[in-house]
C-alpha positions as CSV (number, residue, x, y, z in Angstrom):
1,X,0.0,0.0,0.0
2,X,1.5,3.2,-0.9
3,X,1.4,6.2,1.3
4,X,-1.3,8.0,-0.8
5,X,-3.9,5.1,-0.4
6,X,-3.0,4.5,3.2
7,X,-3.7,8.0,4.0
8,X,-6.6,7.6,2.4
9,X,-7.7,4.3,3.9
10,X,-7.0,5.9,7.6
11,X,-9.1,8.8,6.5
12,X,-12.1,6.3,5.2
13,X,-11.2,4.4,9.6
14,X,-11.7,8.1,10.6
15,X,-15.2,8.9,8.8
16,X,-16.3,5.3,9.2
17,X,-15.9,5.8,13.3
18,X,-17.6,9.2,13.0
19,X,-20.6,7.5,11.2
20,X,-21.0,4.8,13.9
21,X,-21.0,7.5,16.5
22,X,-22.9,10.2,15.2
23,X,-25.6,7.0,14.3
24,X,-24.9,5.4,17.4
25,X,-25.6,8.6,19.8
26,X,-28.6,9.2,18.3
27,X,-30.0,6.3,17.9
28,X,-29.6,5.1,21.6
29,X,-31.9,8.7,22.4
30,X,-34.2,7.9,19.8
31,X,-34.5,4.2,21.4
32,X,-34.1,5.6,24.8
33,X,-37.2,7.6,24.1
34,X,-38.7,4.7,22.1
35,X,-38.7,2.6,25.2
36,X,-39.7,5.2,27.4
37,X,-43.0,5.3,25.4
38,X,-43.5,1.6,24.9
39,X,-43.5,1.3,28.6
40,X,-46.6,3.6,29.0
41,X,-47.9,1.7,26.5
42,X,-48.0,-1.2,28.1
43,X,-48.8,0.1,31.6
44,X,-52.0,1.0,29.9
45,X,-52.5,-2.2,28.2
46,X,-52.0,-3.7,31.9
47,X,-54.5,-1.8,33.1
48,X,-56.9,-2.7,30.3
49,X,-56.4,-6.3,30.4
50,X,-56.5,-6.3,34.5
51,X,-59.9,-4.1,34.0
52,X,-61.6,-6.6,31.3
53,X,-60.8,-9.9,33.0
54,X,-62.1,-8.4,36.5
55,X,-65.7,-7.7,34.8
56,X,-65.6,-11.1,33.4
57,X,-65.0,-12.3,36.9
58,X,-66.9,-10.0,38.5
59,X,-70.1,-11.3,36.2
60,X,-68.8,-15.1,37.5
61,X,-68.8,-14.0,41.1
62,X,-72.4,-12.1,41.2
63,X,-73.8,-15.3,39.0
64,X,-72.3,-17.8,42.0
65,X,-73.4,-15.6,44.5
66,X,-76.8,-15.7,42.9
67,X,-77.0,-19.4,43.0
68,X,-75.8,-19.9,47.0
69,X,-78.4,-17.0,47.7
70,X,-81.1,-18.9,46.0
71,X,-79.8,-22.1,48.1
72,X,-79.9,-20.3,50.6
73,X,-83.3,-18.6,50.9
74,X,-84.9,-22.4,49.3
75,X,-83.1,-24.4,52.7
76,X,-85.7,-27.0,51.8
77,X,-85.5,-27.3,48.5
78,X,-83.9,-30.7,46.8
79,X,-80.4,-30.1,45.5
80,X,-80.4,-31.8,42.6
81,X,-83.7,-30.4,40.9
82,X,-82.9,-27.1,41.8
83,X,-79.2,-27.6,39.7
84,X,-81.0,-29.3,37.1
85,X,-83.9,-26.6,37.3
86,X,-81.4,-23.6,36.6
87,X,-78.7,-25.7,34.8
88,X,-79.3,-24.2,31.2
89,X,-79.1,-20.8,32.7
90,X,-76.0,-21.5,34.3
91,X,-73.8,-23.4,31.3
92,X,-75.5,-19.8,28.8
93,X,-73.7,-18.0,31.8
94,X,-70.3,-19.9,31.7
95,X,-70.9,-22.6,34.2
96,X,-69.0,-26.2,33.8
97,X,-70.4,-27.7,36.5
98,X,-71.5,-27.6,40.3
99,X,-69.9,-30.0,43.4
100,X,-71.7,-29.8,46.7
101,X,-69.9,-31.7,49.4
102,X,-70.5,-32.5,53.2
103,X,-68.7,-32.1,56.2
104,X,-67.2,-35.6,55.0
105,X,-65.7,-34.3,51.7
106,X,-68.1,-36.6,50.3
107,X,-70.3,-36.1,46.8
108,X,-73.7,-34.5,47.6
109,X,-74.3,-33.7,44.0
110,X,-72.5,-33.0,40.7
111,X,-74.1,-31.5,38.4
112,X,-73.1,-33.4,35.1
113,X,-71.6,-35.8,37.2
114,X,-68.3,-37.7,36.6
115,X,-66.3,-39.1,39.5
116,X,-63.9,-37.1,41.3
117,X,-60.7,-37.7,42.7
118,X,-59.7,-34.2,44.0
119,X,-59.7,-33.7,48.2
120,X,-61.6,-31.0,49.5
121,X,-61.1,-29.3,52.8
122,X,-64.4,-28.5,53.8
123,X,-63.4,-25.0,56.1
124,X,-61.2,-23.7,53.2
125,X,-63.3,-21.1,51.5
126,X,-61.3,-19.9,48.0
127,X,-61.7,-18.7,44.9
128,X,-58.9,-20.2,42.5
129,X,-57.7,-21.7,39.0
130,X,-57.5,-25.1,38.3
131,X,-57.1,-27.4,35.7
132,X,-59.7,-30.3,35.4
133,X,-59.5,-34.1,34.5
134,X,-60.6,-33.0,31.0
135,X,-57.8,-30.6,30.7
136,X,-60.1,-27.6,30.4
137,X,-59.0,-24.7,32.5
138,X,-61.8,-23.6,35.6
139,X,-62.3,-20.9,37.9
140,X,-63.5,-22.1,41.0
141,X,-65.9,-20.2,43.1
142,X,-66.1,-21.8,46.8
143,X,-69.0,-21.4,49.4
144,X,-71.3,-22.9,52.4
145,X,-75.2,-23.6,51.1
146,X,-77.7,-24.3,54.4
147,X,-79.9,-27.3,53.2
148,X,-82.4,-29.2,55.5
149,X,-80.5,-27.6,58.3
150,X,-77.5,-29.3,56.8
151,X,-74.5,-27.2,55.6
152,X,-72.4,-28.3,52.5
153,X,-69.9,-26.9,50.9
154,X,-70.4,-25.7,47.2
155,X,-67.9,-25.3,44.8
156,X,-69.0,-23.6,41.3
157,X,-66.8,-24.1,38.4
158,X,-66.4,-21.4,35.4
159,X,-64.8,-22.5,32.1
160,X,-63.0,-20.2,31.0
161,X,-63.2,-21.1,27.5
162,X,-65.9,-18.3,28.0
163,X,-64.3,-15.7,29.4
164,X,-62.1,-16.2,26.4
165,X,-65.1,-15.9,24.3
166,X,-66.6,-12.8,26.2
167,X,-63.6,-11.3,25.8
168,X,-63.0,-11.8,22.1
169,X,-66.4,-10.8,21.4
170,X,-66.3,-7.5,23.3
171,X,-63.1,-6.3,22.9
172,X,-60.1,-5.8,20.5
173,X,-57.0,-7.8,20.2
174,X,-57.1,-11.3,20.5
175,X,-57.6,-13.0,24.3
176,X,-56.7,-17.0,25.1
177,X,-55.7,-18.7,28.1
178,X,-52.6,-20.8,28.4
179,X,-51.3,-23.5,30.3
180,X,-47.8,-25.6,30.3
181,X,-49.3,-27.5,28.0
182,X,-51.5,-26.2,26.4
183,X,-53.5,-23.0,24.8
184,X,-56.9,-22.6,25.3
185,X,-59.0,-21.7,22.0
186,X,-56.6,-22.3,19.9
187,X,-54.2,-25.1,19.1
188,X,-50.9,-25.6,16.5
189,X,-53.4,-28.0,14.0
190,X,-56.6,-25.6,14.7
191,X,-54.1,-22.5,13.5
192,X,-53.2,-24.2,10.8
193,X,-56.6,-23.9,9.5
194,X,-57.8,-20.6,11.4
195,X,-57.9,-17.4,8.9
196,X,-57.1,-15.2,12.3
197,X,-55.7,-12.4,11.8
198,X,-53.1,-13.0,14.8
199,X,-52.3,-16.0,13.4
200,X,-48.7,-15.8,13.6
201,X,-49.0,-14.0,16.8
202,X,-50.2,-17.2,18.3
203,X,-47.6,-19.8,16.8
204,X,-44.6,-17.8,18.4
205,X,-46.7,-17.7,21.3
206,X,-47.2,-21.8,21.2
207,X,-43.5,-22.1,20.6
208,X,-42.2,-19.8,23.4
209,X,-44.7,-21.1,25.7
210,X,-42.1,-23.5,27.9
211,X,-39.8,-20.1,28.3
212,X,-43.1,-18.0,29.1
213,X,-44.0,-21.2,32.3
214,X,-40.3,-20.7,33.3
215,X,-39.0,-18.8,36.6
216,X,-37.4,-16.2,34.2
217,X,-40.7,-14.4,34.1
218,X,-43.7,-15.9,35.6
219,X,-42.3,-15.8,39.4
220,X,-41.2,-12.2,39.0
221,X,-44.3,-10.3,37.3
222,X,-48.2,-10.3,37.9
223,X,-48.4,-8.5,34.4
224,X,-45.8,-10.0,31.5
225,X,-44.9,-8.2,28.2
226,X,-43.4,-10.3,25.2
227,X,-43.0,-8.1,22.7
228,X,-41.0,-8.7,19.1
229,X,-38.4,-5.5,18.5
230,X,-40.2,-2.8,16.8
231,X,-43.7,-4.8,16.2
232,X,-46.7,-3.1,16.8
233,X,-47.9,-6.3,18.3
234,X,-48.1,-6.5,22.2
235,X,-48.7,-10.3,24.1
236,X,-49.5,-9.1,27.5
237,X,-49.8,-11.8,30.3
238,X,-52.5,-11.9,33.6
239,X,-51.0,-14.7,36.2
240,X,-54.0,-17.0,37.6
241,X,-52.6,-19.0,40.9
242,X,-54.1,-22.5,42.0
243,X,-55.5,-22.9,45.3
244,X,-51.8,-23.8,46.2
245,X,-50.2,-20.6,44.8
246,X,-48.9,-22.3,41.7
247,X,-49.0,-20.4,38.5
248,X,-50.8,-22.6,36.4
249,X,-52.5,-20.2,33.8
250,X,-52.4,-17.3,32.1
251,X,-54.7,-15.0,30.7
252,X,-53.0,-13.1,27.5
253,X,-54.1,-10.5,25.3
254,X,-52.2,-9.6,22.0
255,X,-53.0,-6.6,19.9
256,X,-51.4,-4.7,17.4
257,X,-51.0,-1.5,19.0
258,X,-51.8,1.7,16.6
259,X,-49.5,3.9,18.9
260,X,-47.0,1.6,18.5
261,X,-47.5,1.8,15.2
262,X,-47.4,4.8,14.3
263,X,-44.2,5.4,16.7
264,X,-42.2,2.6,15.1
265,X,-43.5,4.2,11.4
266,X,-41.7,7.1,12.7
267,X,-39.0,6.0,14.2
268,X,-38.2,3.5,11.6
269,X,-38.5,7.3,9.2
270,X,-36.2,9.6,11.7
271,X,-33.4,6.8,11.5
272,X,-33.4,6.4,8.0
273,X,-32.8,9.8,7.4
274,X,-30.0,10.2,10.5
275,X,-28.7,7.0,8.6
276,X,-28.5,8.6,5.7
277,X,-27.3,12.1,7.5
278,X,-24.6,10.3,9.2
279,X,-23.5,9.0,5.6
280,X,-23.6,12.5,3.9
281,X,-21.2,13.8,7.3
282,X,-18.9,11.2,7.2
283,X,-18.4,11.0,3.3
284,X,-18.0,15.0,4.0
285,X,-15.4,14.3,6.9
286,X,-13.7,11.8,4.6
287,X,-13.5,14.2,1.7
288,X,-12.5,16.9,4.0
289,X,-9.5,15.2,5.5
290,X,-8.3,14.1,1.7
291,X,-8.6,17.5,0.4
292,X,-6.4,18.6,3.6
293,X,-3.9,16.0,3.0
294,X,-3.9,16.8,-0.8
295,X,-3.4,20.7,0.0
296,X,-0.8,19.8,2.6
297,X,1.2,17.5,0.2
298,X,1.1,20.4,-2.4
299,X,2.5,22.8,-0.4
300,X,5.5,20.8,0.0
301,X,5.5,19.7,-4.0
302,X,6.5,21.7,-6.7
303,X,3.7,22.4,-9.2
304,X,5.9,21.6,-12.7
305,X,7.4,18.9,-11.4
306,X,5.8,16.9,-9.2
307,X,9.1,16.8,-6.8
308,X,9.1,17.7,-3.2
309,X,10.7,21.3,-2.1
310,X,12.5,23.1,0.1
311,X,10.2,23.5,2.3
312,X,9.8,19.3,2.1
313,X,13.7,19.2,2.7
314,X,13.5,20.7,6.1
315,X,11.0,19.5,7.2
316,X,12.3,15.8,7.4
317,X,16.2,16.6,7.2
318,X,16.5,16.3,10.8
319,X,14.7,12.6,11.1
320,X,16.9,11.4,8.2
321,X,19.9,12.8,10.3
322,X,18.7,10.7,13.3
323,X,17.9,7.4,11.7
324,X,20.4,7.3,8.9
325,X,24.9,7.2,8.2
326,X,26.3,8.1,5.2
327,X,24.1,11.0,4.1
328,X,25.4,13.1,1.9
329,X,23.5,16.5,-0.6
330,X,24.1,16.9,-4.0
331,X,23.1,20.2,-5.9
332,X,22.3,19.6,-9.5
333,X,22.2,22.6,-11.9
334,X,21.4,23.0,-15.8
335,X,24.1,24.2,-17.8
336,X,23.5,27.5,-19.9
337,X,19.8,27.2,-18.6
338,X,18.9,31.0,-19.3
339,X,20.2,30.9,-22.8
340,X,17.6,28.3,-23.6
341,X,14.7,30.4,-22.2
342,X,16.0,33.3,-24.2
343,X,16.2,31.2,-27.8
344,X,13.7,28.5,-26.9
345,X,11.4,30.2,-24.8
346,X,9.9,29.7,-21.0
347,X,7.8,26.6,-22.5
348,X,11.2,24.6,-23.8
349,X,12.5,25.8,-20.4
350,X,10.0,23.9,-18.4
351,X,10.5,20.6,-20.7
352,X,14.0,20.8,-20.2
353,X,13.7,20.6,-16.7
354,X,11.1,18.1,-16.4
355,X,13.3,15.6,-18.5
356,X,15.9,16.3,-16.5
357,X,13.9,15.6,-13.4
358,X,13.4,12.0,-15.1
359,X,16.6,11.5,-16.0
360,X,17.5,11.9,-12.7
361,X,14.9,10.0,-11.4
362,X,15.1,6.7,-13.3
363,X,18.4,6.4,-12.4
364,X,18.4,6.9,-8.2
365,X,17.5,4.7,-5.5
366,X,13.9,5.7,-4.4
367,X,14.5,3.6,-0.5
368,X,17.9,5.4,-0.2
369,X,17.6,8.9,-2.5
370,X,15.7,11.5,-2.6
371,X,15.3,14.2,-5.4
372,X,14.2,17.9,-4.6
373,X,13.6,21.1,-7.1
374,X,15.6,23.9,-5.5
375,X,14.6,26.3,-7.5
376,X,14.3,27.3,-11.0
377,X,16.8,25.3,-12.7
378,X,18.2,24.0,-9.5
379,X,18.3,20.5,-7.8
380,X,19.2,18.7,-5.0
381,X,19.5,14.6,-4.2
382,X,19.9,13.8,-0.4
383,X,21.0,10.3,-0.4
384,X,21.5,7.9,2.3
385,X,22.8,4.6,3.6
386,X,25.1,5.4,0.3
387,X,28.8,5.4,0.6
388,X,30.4,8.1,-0.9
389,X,32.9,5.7,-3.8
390,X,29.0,4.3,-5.1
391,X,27.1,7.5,-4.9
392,X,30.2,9.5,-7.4
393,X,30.0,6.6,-10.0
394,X,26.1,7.1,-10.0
395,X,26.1,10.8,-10.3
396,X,28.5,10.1,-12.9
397,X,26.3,8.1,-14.6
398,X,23.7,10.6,-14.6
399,X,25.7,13.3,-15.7
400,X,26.2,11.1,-18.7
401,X,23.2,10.0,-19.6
402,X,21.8,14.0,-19.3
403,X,24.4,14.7,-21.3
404,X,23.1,12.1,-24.0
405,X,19.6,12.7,-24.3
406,X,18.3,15.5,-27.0
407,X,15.9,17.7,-26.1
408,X,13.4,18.8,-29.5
409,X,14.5,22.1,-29.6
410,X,17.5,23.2,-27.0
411,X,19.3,19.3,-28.2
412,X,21.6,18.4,-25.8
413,X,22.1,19.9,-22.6
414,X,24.6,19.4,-19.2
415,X,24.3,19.3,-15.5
416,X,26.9,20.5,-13.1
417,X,26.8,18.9,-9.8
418,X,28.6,20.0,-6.4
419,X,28.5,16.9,-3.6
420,X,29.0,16.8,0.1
421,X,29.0,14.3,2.9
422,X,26.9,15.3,6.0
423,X,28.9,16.4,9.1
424,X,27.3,15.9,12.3
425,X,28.3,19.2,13.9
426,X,27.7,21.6,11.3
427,X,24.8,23.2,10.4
428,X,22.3,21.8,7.6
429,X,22.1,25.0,5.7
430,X,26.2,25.6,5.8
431,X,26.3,22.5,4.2
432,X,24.1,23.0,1.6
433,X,25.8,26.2,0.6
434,X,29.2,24.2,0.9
435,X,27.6,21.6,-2.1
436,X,27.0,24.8,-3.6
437,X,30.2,26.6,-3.6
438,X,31.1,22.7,-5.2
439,X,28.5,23.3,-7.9
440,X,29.6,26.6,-9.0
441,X,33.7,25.4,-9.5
442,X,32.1,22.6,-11.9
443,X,30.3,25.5,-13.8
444,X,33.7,27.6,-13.4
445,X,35.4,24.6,-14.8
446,X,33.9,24.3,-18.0
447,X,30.7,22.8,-16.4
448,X,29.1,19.1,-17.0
449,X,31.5,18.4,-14.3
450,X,31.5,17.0,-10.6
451,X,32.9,18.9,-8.1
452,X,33.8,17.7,-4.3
């Protein structure tokens, strides 16, 4: 890599880093913000969901109150036709069924009856979630019924299949019930075949359903959010314990929020166009710092011939000084140069020089040599890590070959050259006079000549 393109590759490290970080800093506000907003979201969504499934259960709760009060105030009345009697109204109203139990924990009635297995603690008054023999998911609302001056415990059970249903058909969003293992309303084959709108919501809620049952979440939170990054769609989660504290169910809501929506729209929008404003300032940064490089380099080039100057020279005479031996400066100067302006014009002048330039340069050593333009006609080569026996028979070489080539119009031309070997205690610009004094006895000596 040369030192142009690895200037320029640092430069494209530079504006790549400012992109990141311009993009970077505002993006973690804008998400800061994002998530800020997504949290009030879902408080209210909380609130919602908490506030529907309470009327569902208050509705449960002021239906199983109505049936003990009607037990009650009918003490003589025979269980089972009064079930029977008010049975249809019940299962229209959510019911799955209705235990009645003595002090023995043994079956009075059962409305619908299958046998049961469960133990019943007849002073334990609760209302709670369970999960029946037929793997449909209950609320269970417990109480004491006076009966032929008998008192039995009563335990009415709600399927929530229809507070589901309720729900669904009040509200937006879509509601279900799930379990460990499995989701009420819905399963994996009946989605296959559902056209519901929250389809996929539901599969990815299916499929993270053993992560959702574990401690991660559900033994932290009453209320769960699992929400994909930037979707509109919000799966929030209602805890229902078992008479034993466990958290067997949950109630869970998903809807695609409009807020959301409409934030994410925007958001998506704002960091598109800082994306693309983070682009435009760093391709601006990159150009800058190339354009600064370029203008730097320049002021230490000559315009006509591409060579480094004077300015250049001193710049980096004292590191070559440091790190090198055997430096030595060689000044370089066309013969009769003003007589070819004067015949040939200013034009022939600068050709002259430039093939000169190349001359000299196709014959140096560009790891060990350096050529600068002095001025006008002038030149000088600092070489180093050159001993002084090699570096003559090179400059005599270029003399030479100067001396060979034919210009279109001035033909041939000569060089004269004056060379010195740096001394350590003397002064840079005493030494370069010194090569100087060198270069003018070559001219004085009938010129195309080496003097030292």
């Amino acid at each position: 890599m040369n030192k142009t393109n690895m200037y320029k590759f640092k430069h494209f490290i530079i504006s790549l880093f400012i992109f990141i970080f311009i993009y970077g800093v505002f993006s973690y506000i804008i998400n800061s913000s994002m998530l800020e907003k997504e949290k009030h979201y879902f408080n209210v969504e909380k609130v919602e969901l908490s506030f529907k499934i309470n009327l569902v259960l208050g509705r449960y709760n002021t239906i199983a109150k109505k049936i003990v009060y009607d037990f009650n105030n009918t003490p003589n009345a025979d269980i089972k036709e009064k079930i029977n009697k008010d049975l249809p109204f019940l299962k229209n109203n959510g019911v799955l069924d209705i235990e009645v139990y003595d002090k023995k924990n043994k079956f009075i009635y059962v409305s619908d009856y299958k046998e049961r297995k469960e133990e019943h603690n007849f002073y334990s008054i609760d209302n709670y979630y369970k999960i029946n023999e037929e793997n449909k998911m209950v609320y269970v609302f417990e109480d004491y019924i006076l009966n032929k001056g008998n008192r039995y415990k009563i335990e009415i059970n709600f399927d929530l299949t229809d507070m589901v249903k309720s729900l669904n058909d009040v509200y937006n969003g879509y509601y279900g019930a799930i379990t460990k293992n499995t989701i009420l309303i819905d399963t994996v084959e009946n989605l296959k075949k559902s056209k519901n709108k929250y389809k996929k919501e539901l599969k990815e809620l299916i499929v993270s359903n053993k992560y959702l049952f574990s401690n991660k979440i559900f033994n932290k939170k009453e209320f769960v959010l699992v929400k994909n990054n930037n979707s509109p769609y919000t799966y929030v989660f209602n805890k229902l314990k078992s008479k034993k504290g466990e958290e067997i169910i949950s109630l869970f809501y998903i809807n695609k929020n409009k807020h959301l929506e409409e934030m994410y729209f925007v958001i998506s929008l704002i960091k598109s166009v800082l994306m693309i404003f983070s682009f435009l300032i760093s391709v601006f940064i990159y150009i800058v710092l190339n354009q600064l490089k370029l203008l730097k380099e320049n002021s230490y080039k000559d315009y006509l011939t591409k060579l480094y100057n004077r300015k250049y020279f001193f710049k980096i005479i004292n590191n070559i000084t440091e790190r090198y031996s055997d430096i030595s400066f060689t000044m370089l100067d066309i013969d009769k140069f003003k007589r070819i302006n004067d015949t040939y014009g200013h034009s022939e002048g600068d050709i002259v020089i430039v093939n000169t330039k190349k001359i000299i340069e196709e014959n140096i050593d560009s790891k060990k040599q350096i050529l600068f333009r002095w001025g006008g006609e002038e030149f000088l080569l600092l070489s180093y890590g050159i001993n002084k026996n090699d570096l003559i028979n090179n400059l005599e070489k270029i003399k030479d070959k100067i001396y060979k080539h034919e210009n279109k119009l001035s033909g041939n031309i000569s060089v004269s050259m004056g060379f010195v070997m740096y001394e350590k205690n003397i002064e840079i610009d005493k030494q370069i006079e010194k090569a100087d004094d060198f270069l003018y006895i070559s001219k004085e000596n009938g010129r195309n000549r080496i003097s030292y």
